[in-house]
C-alpha positions, -999 to 999 in steps of 0.1 A, spaced: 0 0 0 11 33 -10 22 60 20 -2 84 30 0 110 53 -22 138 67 -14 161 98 -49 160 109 -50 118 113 -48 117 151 -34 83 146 -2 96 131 -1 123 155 1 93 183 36 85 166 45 104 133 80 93 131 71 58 109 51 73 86 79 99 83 103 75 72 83 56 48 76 92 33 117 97 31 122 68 9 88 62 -6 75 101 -12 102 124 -6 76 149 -27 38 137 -10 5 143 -26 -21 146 -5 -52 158 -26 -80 156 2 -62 184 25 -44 200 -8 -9 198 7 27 192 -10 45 170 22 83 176 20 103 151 44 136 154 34 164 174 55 177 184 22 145 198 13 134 211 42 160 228 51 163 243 14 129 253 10 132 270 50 160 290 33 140 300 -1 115 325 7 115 338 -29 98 303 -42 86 294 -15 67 324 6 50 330 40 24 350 33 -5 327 38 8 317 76 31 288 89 0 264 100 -26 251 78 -58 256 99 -86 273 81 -85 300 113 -49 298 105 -43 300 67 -42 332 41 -37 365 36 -47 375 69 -24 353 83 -5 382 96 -30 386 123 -20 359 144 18 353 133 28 390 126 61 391 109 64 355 107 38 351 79 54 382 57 81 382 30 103 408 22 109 434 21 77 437 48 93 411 74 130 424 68 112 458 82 92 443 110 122 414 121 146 443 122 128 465 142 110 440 169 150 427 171 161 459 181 143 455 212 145 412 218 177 415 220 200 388 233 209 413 264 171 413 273 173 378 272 200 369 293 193 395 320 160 377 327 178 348 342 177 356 377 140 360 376 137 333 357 149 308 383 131 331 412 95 320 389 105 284 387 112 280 422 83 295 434 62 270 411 79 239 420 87 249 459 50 232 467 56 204 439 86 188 448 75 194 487 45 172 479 63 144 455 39 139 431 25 165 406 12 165 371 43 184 352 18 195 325 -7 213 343 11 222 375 43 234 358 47 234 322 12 252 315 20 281 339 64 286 337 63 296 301 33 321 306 48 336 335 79 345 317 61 359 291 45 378 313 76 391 328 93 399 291 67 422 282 62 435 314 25 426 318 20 436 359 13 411 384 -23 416 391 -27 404 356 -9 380 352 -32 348 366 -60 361 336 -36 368 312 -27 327 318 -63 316 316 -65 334 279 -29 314 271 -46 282 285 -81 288 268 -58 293 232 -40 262 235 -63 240 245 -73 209 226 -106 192 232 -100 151 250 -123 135 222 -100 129 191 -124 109 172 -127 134 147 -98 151 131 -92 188 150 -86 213 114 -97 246 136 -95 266 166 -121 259 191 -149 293 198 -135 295 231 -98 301 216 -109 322 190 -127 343 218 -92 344 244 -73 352 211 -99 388 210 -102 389 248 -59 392 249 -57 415 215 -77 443 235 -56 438 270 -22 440 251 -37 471 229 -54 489 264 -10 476 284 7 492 249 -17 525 251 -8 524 290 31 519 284 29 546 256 31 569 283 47 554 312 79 531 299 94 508 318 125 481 316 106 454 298 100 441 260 66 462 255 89 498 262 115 483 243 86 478 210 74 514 214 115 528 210 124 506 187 134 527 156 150 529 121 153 565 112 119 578 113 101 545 112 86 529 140 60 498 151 25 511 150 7 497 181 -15 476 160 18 454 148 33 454 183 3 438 196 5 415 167 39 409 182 30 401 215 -3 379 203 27 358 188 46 356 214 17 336 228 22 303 208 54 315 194 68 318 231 46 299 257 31 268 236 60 255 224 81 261 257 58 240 273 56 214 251 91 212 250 92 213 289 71 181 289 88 167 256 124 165 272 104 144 304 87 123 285 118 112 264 138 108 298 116 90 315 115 63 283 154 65 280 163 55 317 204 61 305 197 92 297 176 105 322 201 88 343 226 111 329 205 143 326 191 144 363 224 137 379 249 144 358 248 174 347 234 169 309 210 192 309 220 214 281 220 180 261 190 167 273 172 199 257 193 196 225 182 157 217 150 164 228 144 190 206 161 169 173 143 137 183 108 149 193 102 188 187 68 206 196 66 219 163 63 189 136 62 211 104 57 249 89 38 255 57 47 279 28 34 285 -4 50 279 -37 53 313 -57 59 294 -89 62 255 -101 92 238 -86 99 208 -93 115 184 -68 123 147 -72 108 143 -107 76 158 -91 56 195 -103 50 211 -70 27 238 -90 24 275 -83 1 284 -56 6 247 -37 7 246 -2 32 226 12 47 216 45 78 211 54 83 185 84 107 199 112 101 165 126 110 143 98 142 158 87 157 156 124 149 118 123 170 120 85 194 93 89 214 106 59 221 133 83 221 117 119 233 88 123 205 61 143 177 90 142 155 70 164 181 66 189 182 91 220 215 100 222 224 129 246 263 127 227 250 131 198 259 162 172 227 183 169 237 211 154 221 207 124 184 196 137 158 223 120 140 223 152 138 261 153 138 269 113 164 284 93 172 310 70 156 349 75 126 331 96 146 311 121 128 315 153 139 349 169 129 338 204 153 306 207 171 314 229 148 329 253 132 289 246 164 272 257 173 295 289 134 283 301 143 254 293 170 252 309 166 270 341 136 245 348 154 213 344 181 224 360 160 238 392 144 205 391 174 184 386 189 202 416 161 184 438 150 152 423 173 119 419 150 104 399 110 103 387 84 78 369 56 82 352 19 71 360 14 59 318 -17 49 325 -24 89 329 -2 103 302 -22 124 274 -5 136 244 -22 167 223 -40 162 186 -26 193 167 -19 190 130 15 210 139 24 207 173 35 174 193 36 172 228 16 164 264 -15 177 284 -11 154 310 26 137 329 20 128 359 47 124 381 61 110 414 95 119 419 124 108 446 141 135 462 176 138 466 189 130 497 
């Protein structure tokens, strides 16, 4: 039987990775006519079409969802789902003020946020790492980079909570956003439109002043594309952290070596590396063709959506070696997890300092862990890849 893939079959998303490889060797180039999608699985390609925003563009958004998908795709992934020379305008300036300085001086706070989530979690021994930790860390440091005050900042994770949620029945493919998520996405466009109006005139020391200064010359962010910024920041910089979060557990707790190695010995940074090759939250991006290309003896024609899987070409094995292995020695420097080219992910390495300050505040205080499988629940997203539910008893070090 011929391969066949769809990102909306919630029995691939269970486990993508062998339909992925069939897809490398069988159909590098994949038709699939019901969801009118070109499927590249390739690194090669990947990564080349990543890099090639000429042929193949961004305008019509990085996620196929009908709430998702075409020209006003802008609205939800601001400069993300532009070509130049619009996102060379909008990258440059929102850089001027995400800055790797911004970034790094967050640290400090950083671990003061994680320890005052875990403090009651590890005290207890068991917790659900999904919804006690992983849901709230990432949205608090959000929170904290754009400056969004305190009294805030519990509704402001309800609206992040009520975005990414995904309903428990998965008997039917989920292609759209849920009303409730549509509705937090509108509730949090006017709170970050009333904070920007607010910060207009009283700046402070935080990502949101940093948007209003930002300047080339004469040009600036209008406030309607900075709070298109920090709407993207929500999936952009909260889903995925959390995902990824649960995503490096979930890969230690099946590789006991590893986790072995990671909780007390000091492989954190690797831990977060592998994790993000071997199983990252975000499976795939989408572009549109701006002409026919053709790839592998096959017409991708003009005007074709395809999508590029993130999470095929890091299980490549013409570029690593035993793909499916979880290997914390392993080279990872050429995994795709965060894109490449002009649209590589501008908050990475805000992602990896979360990541890292949590597992290493939690490695600090547990020896080991296990998982109750019987309660594990992954997501159904047709682009992201992760957990809702991990719950965990751990064993404190002595």
């Amino acid at each position: 039987m011929s391969v066949r893939y769809s990102p909306f079959d919630s029995d691939v998303q269970k486990d993508p990775y062998p339909v992925y490889a069939r897809l490398r060797e069988e159909a590098p180039v994949h038709r699939n006519d019901e969801d009118d999608l070109w499927v590249l699985s390739r690194h090669a390609d990947v990564e080349a079409a990543l890099r090639d925003s000429a042929r193949f563009s961004s305008v019509n958004g990085l996620r196929i969802e009908p709430a998702f998908w075409g020209p006003d795709a802008e609205r939800f992934f601001s400069f993300v789902a532009m070509d130049p020379p619009k996102h060379t305008r909008m990258r440059g300036l929102v850089s001027r003020a995400f800055t790797a300085r911004r970034v790094a001086a967050l640290e400090p706070r950083l671990r003061e946020i994680a320890r005052g989530h875990l403090a009651p979690l590890l005290e207890a021994g068991e917790f659900d790492l999904m919804s006690d930790f992983a849901a709230r860390f990432p949205t608090d440091v959000i929170s904290e980079l754009v400056g969004v005050p305190e009294a805030d900042r519990d509704r402001v994770r309800e609206l992040g909570a009520a975005i990414m949620h995904r309903p428990e029945d998965v008997a039917a493919p989920v292609t759209d956003l849920p009303p409730e998520a549509l509705a937090a996405i509108g509730e949090l466009v006017g709170y970050y439109a009333g904070l920007t109006a607010e910060r207009a005139g009283d700046r402070r020391d935080d990502l949101l002043s940093g948007l209003l200064d930002a300047a080339d010359g004469d040009d600036r962010l209008t406030p309607e594309e900075i709070v298109g910024v920090l709407i993207l920041l929500v999936g952009a910089g909260i889903e995925t952290s959390m995902l990824l979060l649960g995503n490096c557990w979930h890969a230690a707790w099946t590789h006991p070596d590893a986790r072995a190695a990671a909780l007390r010995g000091g492989r954190v940074n690797a831990w977060i590396e592998e994790t993000l090759r071997y199983d990252p939250s975000t499976q795939a991006l989408a572009r549109t063709a701006t002409e026919d290309v053709e790839l592998h003896g096959v017409t991708i024609p003009k005007g074709g959506r395809v999508l590029a899987l993130l999470g095929s070409a890091n299980r490549d094995p013409r570029v690593f070696a035993d793909p499916d292995a979880f290997d914390l020695d392993r080279d990872t420097g050429r995994a795709l997890s965060f894109g490449i080219g002009r649209h590589h992910c501008l908050g990475s390495a805000l992602g990896r300092l979360e990541a890292r300050v949590a597992l290493t505040e939690i490695a600090a205080a547990v020896a080991d862990f296990e998982l109750d499988d019987k309660g594990v629940k992954r997501i159904y997203s047709s682009n992201d890849r992760g957990f809702t539910a991990l719950p965990t008893r751990i064993t404190a070090r002595a």
